[in-house]
MIDOSE-1310 file (N, C-alpha, C; in nm, 2 decimals, decimal comma, always signed):
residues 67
xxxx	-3,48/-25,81/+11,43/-3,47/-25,95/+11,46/-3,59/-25,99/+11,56; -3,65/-26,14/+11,57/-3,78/-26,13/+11,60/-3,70/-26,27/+11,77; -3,70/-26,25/+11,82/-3,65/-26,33/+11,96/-3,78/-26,40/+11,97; -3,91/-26,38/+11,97/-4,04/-26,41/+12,01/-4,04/-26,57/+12,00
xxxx	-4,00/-26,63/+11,87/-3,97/-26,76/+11,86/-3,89/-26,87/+11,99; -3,73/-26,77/+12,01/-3,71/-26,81/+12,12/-3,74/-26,81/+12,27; -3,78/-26,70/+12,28/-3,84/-26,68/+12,44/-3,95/-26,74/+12,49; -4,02/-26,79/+12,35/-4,14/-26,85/+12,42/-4,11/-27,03/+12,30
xxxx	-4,03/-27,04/+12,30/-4,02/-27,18/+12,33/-3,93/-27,29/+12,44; -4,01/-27,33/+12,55/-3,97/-27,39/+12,68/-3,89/-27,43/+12,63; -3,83/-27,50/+12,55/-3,67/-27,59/+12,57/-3,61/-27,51/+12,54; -3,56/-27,47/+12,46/-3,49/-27,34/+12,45/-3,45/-27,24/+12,57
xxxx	-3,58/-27,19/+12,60/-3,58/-27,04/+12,70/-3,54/-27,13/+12,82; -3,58/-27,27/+12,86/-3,54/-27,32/+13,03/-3,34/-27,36/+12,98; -3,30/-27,39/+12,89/-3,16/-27,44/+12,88/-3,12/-27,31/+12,84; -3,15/-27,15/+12,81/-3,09/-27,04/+12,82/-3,07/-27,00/+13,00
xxxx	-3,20/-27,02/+13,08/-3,19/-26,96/+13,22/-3,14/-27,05/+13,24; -3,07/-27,16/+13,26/-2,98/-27,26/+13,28/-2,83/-27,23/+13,29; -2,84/-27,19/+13,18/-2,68/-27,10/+13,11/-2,68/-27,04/+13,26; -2,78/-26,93/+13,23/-2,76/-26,81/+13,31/-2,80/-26,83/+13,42
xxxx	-2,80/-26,92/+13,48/-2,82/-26,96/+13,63/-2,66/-26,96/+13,64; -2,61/-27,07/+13,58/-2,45/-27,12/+13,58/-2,35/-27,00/+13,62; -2,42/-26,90/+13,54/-2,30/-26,77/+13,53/-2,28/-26,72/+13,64; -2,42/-26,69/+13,66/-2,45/-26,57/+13,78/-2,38/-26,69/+13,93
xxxx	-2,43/-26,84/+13,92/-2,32/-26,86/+14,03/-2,16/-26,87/+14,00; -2,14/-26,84/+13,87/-1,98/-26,85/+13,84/-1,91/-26,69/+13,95; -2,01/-26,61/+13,87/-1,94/-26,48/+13,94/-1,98/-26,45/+14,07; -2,08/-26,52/+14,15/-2,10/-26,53/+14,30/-1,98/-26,58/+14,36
xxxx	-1,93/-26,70/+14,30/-1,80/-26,72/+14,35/-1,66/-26,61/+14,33; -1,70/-26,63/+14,24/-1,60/-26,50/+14,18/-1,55/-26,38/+14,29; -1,68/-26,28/+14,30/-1,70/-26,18/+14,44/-1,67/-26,25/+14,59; -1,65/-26,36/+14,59/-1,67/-26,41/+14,74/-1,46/-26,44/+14,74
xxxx	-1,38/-26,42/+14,63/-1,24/-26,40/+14,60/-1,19/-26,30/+14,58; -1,29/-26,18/+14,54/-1,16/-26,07/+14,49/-1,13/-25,96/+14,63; -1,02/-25,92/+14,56/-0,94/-25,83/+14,65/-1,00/-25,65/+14,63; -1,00/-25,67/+14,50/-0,98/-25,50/+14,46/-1,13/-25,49/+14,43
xxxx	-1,18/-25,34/+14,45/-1,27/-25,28/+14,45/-1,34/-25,30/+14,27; -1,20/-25,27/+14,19/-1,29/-25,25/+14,09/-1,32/-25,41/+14,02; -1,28/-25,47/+14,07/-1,28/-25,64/+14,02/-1,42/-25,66/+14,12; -1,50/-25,59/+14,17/-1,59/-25,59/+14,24/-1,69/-25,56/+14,17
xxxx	-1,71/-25,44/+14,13/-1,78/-25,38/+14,07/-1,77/-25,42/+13,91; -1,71/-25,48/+13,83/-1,75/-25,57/+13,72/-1,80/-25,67/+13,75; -1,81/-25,76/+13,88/-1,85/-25,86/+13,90/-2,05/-25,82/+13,90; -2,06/-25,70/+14,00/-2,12/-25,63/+13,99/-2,24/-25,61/+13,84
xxxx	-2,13/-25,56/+13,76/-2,23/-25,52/+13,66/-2,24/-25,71/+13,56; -2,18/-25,76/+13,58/-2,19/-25,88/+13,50/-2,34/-25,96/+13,56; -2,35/-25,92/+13,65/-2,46/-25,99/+13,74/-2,59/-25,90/+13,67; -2,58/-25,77/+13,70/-2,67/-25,67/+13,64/-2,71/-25,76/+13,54
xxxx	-2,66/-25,75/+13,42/-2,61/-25,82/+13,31/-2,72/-25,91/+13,26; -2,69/-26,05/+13,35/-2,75/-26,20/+13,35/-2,85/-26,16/+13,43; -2,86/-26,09/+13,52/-3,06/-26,06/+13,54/-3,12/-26,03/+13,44; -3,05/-25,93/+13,39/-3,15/-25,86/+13,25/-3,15/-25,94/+13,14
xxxx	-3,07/-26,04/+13,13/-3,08/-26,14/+13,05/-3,20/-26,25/+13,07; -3,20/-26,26/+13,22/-3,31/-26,34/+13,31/-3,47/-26,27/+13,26; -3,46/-26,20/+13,23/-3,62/-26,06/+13,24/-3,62/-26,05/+13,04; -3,57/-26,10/+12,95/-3,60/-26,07/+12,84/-3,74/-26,12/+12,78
xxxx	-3,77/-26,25/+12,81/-3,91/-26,34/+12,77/-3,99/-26,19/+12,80; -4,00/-26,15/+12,95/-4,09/-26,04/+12,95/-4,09/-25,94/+12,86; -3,96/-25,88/+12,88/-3,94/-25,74/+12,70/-4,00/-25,80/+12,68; -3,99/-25,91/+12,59/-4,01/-25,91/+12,42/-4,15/-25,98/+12,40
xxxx	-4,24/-26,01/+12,51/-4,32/-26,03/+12,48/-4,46/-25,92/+12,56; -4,42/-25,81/+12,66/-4,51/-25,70/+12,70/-4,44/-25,57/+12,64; -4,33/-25,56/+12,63/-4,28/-25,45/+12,63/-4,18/-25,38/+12,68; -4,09/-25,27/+12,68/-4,05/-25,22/+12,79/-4,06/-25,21/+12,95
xxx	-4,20/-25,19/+12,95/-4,21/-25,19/+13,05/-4,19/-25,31/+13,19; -4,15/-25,40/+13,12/-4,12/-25,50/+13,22/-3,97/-25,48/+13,19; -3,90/-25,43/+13,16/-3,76/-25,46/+13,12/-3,64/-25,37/+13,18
């Protein structure tokens, strides 16, 4: 599958970091409510998550190496 279409077209890729702006403050709030450790640590990796989602334009258009 070739992404290269979408990552490098500005309306597109700015209303995807958009999305993923929204999330990443969804689950900010999220961690700033829980109780338990492991409802932490998914919060945790969900963030991991929407960064790496933040960093794909780079993949897919240098390589791994930014990724």
């Amino acid at each position: 599958m070739n992404l290269k279409p979408f990552v490098n077209n500005p309306e597109l890729w700015n209303a995807f970091l958009e999305e993923i702006d929204k999330q990443i403050e969804s689950v900010n709030k999220q961690i700033a409510q829980l109780d338990e450790p492991k409802d932490l640590y998914r919060c945790q990796g969900d963030l991991r998550t929407l960064n790496k989602m933040k960093k794909l334009r780079d993949k897919i258009n240098y390589g791994s190496q930014h990724g």
